[in-house]
C-alpha positions as CSV (number, residue, x, y, z in Angstrom):
1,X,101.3,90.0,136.0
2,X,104.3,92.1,134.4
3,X,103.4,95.4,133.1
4,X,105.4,96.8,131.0
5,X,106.0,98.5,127.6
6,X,106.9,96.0,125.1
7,X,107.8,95.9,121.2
8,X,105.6,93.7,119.6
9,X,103.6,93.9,116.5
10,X,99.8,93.2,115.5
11,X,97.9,92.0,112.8
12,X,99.0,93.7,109.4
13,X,102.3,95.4,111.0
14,X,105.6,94.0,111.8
15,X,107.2,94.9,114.8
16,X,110.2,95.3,116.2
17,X,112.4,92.7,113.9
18,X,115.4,93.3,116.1
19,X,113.9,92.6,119.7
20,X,111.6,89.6,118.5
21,X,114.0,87.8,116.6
22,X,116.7,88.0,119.9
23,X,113.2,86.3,121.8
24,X,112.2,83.8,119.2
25,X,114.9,82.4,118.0
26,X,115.9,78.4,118.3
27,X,118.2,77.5,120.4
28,X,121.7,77.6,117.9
29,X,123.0,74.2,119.9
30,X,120.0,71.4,118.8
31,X,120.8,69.9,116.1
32,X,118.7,70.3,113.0
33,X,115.5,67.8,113.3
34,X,115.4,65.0,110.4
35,X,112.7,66.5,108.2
36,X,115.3,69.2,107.5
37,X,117.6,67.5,105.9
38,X,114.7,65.4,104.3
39,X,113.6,68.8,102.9
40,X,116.8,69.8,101.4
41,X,117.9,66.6,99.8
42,X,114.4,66.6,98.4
43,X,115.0,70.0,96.7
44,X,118.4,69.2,96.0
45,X,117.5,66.2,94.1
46,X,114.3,68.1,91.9
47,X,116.8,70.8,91.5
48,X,119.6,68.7,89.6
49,X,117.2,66.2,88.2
50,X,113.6,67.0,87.2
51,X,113.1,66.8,83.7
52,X,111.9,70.7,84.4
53,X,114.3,73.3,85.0
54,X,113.8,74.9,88.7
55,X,116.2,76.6,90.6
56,X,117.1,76.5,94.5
57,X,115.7,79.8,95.1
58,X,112.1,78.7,93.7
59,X,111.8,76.0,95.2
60,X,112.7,77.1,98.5
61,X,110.0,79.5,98.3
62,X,107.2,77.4,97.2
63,X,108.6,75.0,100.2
64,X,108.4,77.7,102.7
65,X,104.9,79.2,101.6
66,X,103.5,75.3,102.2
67,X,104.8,75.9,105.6
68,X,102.5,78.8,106.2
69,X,99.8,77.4,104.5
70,X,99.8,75.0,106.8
71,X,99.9,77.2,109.7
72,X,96.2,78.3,108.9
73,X,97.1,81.9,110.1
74,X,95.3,84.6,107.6
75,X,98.1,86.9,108.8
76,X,101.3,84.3,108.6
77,X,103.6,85.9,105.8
78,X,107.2,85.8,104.5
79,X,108.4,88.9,102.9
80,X,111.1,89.5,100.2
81,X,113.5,92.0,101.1
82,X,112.0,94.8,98.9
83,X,108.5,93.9,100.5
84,X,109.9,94.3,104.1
85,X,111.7,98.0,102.8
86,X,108.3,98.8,100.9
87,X,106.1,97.7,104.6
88,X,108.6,99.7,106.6
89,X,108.1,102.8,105.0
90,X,104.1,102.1,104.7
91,X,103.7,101.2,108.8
92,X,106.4,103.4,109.9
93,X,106.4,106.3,108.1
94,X,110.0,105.9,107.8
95,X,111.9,106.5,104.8
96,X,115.5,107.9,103.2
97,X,114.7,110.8,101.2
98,X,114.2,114.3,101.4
99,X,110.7,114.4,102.0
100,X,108.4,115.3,99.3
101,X,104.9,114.5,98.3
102,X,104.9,114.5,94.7
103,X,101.8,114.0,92.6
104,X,101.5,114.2,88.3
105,X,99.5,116.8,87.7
106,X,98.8,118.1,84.3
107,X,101.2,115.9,83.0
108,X,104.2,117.1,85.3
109,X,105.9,115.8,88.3
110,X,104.7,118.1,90.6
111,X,105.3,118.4,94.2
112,X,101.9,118.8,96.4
113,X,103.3,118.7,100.1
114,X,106.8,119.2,102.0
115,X,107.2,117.5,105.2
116,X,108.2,120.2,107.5
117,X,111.6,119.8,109.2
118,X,112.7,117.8,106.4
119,X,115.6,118.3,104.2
120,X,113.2,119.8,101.0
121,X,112.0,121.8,103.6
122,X,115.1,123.5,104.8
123,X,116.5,123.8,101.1
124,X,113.8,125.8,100.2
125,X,110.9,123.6,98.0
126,X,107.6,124.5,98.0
127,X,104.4,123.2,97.4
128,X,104.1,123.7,93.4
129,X,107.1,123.2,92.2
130,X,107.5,121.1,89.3
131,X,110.6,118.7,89.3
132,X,112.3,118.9,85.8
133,X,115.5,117.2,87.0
134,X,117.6,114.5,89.2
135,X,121.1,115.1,89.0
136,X,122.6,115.0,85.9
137,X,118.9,113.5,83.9
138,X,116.3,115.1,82.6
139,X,112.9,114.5,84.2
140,X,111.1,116.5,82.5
141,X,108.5,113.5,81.1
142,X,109.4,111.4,84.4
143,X,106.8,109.6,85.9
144,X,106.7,109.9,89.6
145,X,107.8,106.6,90.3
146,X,111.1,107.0,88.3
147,X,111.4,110.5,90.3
148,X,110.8,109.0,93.5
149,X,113.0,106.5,93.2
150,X,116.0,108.4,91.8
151,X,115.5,111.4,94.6
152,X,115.5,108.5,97.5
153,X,119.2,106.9,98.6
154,X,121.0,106.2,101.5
155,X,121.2,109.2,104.1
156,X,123.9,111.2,104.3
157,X,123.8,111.2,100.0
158,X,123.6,114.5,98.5
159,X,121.2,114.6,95.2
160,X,120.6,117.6,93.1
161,X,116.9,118.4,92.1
162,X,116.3,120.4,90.0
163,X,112.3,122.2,89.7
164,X,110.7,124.9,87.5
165,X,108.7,127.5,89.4
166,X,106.4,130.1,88.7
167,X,107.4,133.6,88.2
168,X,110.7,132.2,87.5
169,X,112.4,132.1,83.7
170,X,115.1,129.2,84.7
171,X,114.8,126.1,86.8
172,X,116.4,126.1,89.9
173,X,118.7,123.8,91.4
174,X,119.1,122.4,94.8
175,X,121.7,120.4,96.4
176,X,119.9,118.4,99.4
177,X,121.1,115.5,101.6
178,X,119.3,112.9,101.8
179,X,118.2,112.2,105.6
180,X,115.9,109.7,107.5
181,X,112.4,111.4,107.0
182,X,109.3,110.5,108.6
183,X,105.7,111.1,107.5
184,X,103.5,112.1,110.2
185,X,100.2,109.5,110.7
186,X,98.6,112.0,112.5
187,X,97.0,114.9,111.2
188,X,94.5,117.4,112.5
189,X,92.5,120.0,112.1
190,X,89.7,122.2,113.8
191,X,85.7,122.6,112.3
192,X,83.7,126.2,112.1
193,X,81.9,125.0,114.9
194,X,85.1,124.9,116.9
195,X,85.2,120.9,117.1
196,X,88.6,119.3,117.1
197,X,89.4,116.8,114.6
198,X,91.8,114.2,114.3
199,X,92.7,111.8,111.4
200,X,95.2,108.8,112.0
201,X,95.3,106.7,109.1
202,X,97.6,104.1,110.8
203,X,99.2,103.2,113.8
204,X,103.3,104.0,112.9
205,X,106.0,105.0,114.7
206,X,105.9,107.9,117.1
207,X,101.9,108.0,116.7
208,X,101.3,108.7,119.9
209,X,104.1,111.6,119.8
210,X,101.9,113.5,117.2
211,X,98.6,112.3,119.0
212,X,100.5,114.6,122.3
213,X,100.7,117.5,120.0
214,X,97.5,117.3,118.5
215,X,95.4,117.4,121.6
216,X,97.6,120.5,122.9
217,X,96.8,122.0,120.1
218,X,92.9,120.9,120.6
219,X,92.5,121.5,124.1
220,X,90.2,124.7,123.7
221,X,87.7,123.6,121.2
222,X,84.6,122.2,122.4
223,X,85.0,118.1,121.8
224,X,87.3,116.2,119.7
225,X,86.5,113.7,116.9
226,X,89.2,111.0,116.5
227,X,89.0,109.2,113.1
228,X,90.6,106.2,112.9
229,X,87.9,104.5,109.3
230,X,90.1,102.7,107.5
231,X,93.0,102.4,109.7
232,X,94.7,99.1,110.0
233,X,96.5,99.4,113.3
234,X,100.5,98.7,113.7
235,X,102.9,99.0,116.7
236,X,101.2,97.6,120.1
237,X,103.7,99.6,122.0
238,X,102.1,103.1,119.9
239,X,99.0,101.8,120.7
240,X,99.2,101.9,124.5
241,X,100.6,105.3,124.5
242,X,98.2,106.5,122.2
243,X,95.3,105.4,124.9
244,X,97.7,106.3,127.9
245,X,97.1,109.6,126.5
246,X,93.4,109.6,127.0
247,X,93.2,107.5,130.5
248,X,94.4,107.8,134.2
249,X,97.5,106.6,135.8
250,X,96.8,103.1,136.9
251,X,94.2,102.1,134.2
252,X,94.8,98.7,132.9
253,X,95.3,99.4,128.7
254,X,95.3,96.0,127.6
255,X,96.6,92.6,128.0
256,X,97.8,90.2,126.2
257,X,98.1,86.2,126.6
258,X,101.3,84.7,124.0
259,X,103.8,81.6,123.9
260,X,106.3,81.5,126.0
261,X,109.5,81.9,123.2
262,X,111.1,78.4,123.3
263,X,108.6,76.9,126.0
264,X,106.7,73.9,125.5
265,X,103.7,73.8,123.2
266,X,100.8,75.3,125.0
267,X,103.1,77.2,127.4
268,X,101.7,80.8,127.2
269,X,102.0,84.0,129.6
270,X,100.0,86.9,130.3
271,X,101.0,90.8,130.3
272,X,99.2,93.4,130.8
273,X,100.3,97.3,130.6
274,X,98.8,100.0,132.8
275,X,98.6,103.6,132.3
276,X,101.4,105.7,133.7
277,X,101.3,108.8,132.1
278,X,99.0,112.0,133.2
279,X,95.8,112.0,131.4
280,X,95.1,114.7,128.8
281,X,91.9,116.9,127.8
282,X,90.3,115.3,130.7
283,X,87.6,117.4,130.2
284,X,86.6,117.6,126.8
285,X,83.9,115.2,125.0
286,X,85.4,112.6,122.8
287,X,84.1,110.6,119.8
288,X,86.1,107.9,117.5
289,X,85.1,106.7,114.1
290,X,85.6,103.7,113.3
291,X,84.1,101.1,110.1
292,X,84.7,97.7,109.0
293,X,88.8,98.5,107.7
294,X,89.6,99.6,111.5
295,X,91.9,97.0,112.9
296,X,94.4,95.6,115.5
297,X,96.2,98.6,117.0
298,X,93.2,101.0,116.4
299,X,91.0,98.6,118.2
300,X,93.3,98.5,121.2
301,X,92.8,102.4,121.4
302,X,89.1,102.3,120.7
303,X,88.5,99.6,122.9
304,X,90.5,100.8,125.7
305,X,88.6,104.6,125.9
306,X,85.1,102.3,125.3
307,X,85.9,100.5,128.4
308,X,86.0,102.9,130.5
309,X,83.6,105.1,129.0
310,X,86.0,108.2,127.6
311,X,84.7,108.0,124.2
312,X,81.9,107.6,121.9
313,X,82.2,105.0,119.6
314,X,80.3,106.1,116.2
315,X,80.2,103.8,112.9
316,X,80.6,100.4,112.1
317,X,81.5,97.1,114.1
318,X,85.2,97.0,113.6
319,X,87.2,94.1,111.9
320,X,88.3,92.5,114.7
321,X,92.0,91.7,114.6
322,X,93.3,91.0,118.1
323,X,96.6,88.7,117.3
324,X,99.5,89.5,118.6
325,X,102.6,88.4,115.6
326,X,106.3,88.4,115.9
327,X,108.6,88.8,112.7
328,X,111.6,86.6,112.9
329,X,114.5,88.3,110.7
330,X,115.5,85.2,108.4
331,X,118.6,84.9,105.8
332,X,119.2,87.4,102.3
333,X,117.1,90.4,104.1
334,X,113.8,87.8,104.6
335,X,111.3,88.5,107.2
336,X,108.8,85.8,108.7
337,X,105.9,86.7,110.1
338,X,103.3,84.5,112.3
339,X,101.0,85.0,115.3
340,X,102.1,84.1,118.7
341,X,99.4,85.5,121.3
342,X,96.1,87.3,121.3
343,X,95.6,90.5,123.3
344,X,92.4,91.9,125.2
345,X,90.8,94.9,126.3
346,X,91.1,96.4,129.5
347,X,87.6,94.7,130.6
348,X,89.3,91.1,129.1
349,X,87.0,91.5,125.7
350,X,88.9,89.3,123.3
351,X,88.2,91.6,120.3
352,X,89.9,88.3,118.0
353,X,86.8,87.8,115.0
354,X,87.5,83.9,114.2
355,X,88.3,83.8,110.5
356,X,89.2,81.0,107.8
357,X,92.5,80.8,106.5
358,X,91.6,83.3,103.7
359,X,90.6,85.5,106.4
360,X,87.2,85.4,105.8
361,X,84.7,86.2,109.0
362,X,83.4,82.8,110.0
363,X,79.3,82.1,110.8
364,X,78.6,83.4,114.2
365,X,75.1,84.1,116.3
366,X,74.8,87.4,118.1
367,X,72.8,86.1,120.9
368,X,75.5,84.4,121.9
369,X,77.9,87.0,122.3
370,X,79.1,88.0,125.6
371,X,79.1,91.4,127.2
372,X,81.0,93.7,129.9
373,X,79.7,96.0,131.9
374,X,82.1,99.5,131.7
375,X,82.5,101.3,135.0
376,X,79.7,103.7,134.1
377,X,77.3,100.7,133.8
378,X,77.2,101.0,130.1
379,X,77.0,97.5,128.1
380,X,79.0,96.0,125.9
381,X,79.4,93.2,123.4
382,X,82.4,91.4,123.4
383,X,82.0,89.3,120.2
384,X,84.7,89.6,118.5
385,X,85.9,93.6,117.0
386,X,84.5,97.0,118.8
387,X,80.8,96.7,118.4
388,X,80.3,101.1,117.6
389,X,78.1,102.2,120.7
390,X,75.9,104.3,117.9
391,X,75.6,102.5,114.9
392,X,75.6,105.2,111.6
393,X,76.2,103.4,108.2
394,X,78.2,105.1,105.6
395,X,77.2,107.1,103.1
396,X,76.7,105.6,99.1
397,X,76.5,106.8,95.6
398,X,73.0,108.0,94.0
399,X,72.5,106.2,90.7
400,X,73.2,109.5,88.5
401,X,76.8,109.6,90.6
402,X,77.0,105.6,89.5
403,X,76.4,106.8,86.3
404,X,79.2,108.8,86.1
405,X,82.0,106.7,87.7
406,X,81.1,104.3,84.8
407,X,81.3,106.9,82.0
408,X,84.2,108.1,83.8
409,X,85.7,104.2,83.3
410,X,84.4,103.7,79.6
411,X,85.8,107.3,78.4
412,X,88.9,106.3,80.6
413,X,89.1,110.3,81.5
414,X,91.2,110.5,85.2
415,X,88.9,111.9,87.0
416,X,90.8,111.7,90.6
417,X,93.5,113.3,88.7
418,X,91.9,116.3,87.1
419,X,90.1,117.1,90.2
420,X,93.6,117.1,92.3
421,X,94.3,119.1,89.3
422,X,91.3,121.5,90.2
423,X,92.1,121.5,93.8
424,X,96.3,122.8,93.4
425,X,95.1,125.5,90.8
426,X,92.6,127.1,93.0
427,X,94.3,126.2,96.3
428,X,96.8,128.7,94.9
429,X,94.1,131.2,93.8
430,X,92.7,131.1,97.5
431,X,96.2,131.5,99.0
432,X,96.8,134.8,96.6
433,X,93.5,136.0,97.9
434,X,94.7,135.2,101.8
435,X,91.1,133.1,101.4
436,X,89.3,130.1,102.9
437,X,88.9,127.2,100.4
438,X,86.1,127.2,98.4
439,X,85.4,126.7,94.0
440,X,83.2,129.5,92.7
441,X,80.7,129.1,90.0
442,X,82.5,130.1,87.1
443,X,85.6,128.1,88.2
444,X,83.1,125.3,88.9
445,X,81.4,125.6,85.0
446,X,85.2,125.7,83.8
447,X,85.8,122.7,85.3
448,X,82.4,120.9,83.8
449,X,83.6,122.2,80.8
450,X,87.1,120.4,80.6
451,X,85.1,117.1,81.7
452,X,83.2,117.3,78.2
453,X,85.7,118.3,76.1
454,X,87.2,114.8,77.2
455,X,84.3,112.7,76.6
456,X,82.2,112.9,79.7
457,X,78.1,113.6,77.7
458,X,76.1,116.8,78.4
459,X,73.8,114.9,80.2
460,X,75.7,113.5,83.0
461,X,77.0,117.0,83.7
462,X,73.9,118.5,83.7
463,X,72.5,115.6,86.3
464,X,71.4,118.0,89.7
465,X,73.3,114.9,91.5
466,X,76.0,115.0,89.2
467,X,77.2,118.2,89.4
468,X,76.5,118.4,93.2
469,X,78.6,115.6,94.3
470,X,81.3,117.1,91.9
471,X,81.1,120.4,93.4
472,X,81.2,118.6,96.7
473,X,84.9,116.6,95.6
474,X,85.9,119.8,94.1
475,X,85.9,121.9,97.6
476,X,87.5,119.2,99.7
477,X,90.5,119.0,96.6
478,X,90.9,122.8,97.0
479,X,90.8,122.3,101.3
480,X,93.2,119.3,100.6
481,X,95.7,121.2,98.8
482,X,95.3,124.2,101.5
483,X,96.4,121.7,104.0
484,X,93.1,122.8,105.6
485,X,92.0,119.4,107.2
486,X,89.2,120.9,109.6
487,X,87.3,122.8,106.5
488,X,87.7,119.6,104.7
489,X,86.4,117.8,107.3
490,X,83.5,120.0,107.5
491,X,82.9,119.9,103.5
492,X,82.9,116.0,104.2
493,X,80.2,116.5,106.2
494,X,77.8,117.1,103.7
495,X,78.2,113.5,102.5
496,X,79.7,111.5,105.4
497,X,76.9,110.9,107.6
498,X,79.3,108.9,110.5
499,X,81.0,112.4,110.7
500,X,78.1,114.3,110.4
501,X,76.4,112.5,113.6
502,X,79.7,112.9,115.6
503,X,79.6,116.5,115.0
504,X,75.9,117.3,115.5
505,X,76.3,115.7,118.8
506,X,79.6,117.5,120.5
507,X,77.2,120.8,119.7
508,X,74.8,119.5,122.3
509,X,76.8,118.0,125.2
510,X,79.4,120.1,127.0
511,X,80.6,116.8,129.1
512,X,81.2,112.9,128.2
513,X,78.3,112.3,130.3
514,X,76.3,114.4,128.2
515,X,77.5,112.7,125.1
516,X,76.3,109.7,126.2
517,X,73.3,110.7,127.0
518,X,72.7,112.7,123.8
519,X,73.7,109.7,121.7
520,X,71.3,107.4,123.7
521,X,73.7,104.9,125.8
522,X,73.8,107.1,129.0
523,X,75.8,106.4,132.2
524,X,74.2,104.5,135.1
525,X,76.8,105.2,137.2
526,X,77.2,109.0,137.0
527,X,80.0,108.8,139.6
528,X,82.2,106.9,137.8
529,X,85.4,108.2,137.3
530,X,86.5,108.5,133.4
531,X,89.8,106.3,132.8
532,X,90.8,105.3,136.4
533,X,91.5,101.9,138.0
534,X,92.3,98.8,136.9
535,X,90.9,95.6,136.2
């Protein structure tokens, strides 16, 4: 088998247009079958003569959606050029900007975060300014969508911005050129009780990069927790060196079995990609969150570090996306994308869940699922997504917390808003005060106050559960605008029960063994070596 890094993209991601088009592509001699011309004298011929008025470009469409309805692939997609610029940014990271987060709060366009190294960064923003200008316009009642879109442009641009700030009489002006800017998918943080923990909300582009830094960073707390609820994968190549991080050199990471590009129906080979890289934090405890939204390339890194028993897996069975697609770069900035293989986990689990055409799970009986048996002589299923080697459900709203989202809807106050509201204000207070985040009980009653003044009724706010899961969003705002991710973590704690369990258990075990053991799946095979050896 070949082992090598390659560029290809799973479910819900892309790829790398550029390398899978030079793979995929037909062969520019054949001539074009019939059934194409068939197809475009029949759209010719509606065009210029149906007694209804459609255009080339419609019908062309609706032709080429048939196509992939036809295909019966959930994941099978054609994307208009600003829907292939809108996924790019979204799986990447990758944008042309300046780099700004900005967020309308009390009515302004305000900026909430500054990707460091960026050009905002280096011109001198900062987290509270409020943008009153874009060039030569006024922005002052901009929404953030018209701001964003007249700060981005091509790199190498200049764009002025101008912002109001506090303790300053005039806005200021800044002349910034626009560069390629990147926002990291990694973030991470560490808890009071000196646990390390990691959120990656997707699988983009130079992942594992910021994974690297992270776990230097980590290497002296006691365990790490890596989050990766409600992440829907990405790059397969980011994948593997995400989970070559965490395994030995030689360790198989994954394989996959695809079409041979151009071969005969049914012609398919296999890859796999082994682990060249040393292995990091070899010694620390490790646990992963995962839920029902975890998919594709976050399975590959769950599944890989379950096989051979270097992590915990805590939550729910996972959604079980294990497709390998290619995106074929077609005419006028179009993008095709279909599956061509399926990949597998280093002890050959197909994690693949077979859905209909909507992508809806199909019927399926446990008892039939098959399992694996991990070099530690731990069991696992292999039925289709990572079955979670502790199963913890998540965490739901009490009925006087119900009651409030709904009078929250029916008053239509924003109550996402004004607590991100809530959270900048006092993040600031805390930061004049060189202070850990944290609402006190005034601020807290001032804050209740503003909800009834816009509608919200006495009684709600004065509901025990009420005002405790209030005070509860209210901290982790004020940690959120601290960029304080490990006491947010640890606020989330209070009502995130998958998180909580991770936690309680890297204070009891000192080794992975340990973990195991603690969380009730323990090693049979003590000796066995954490991330080494192949298939």
């Amino acid at each position: 088998m070949k082992s090598r890094f390659v560029v290809l993209l799973l479910a819900l991601v892309l790829g790398s247009p550029g390398v899978l088009a030079q793979t995929a592509a037909p062969r520019s001699q054949e001539a074009p079958p019939p059934q194409a011309e068939v197809l475009a004298r029949a759209i010719r011929a509606i065009s210029t003569m149906h007694m209804e008025a459609f255009d080339d470009s419609t019908l062309w469409e609706s032709a080429i959606d048939g196509l992939i309805e036809s295909l019966n692939d959930p994941y099978a997609a054609l994307f208009t050029p600003r829907e292939s610029e809108a996924w790019e940014e979204e799986t990447t990271g990758n944008y042309s900007g300046i780099g700004l987060q900005i967020t309308p709060l009390n009515e302004r366009v305000t900026v909430t975060a500054v990707f460091r190294g960026t050009p905002a960064d280096e011109a001198g923003i900062l987290v509270g300014d409020v943008i009153v200008g874009v060039n030569e316009h006024d922005a002052t009642h901009w929404t953030t969508d018209m701001a964003a879109d007249s700060i981005r442009g091509p790199v190498g641009t200049p764009v002025t911005v101008r912002i109001r700030r506090q303790g300053f009489d005039e806005p200021i002006s800044f002349e910034i050129i626009r560069a390629q800017v990147h926002v990291p998918a990694v973030h991470y943080g560490v808890l009071p009780t000196n646990v390390g923990y990691v959120m990656m909300d997707r699988v983009a582009r130079n992942a594992a990069r910021e994974m690297n830094r992270a776990l230097g960073e980590l290497q002296r707390t006691r365990g790490i927790i890596i989050d990766l609820r409600r992440n829907p994968g990405g790059f397969l190549d980011e994948s593997l060196m995400l989970a070559d991080l965490f395994l030995k050199p030689g360790s198989t990471l994954a394989s996959t079995v695809q079409r041979v590009p151009g071969g005969a129906p049914g012609e398919m080979e296999e890859d796999s990609f082994t682990d060249r890289w040393p292995q990091l934090v070899p010694d620390l405890p490790i646990v992963i969150l995962v839920d029902r939204f975890t998919a594709s390339g976050a399975e590959i890194l769950a599944g890989a570090l379950q096989d051979y028993d270097r992590a915990l897996i805590i939550g729910e069975r996972t959604f079980g996306k294990g497709v390998v697609q290619s995106v074929l770069d077609l005419p006028y900035g179009r993008k095709l994308r279909f599956t061509t293989g399926a990949w597998h986990t280093p002890l050959g689990r197909s994690l693949q869940r077979p859905r209909d055409a909507q992508g809806r799970p199909l019927a399926e009986d446990p008892d039939t699922f098959p399992t694996v048996i991990t070099p530690g002589g731990r069991e696992l299923v292999s039925g289709g997504g990572i079955f979670p080697d502790l199963e913890v459900a998540d965490d739901t709203l009490r009925a006087g917390e119900r009651r409030l989202i709904q009078e929250v809807n029916e008053k239509q106050v924003p109550l996402g808003l004004r607590l991100a509201e809530l959270g900048f204000e006092l993040a600031r207070a805390r930061r004049a005060e060189n202070a850990t985040p944290g609402v006190r009980d005034a601020e807290f009653e001032t804050f209740l106050q503003q909800l009834a003044d816009e509608g919200i009724s006495a009684e709600t706010l004065a509901d025990p559960t009420v005002r405790e899961y209030l005070h509860w969003r209210a901290r982790i705002a004020v940690a959120q605008r601290m960029d304080d991710l490990g006491r947010e973590a640890y606020f989330r704690m209070e009502r995130d029960p998958v998180l909580a369990e991770a936690a309680r258990l890297l204070g009891t075990a000192i080794t992975q063994a340990e973990l195991f053991e603690a969380a009730g799946t323990p090693l049979s095979h003590t000796g066995a070596p954490a991330g080494a050896g192949g298939r």
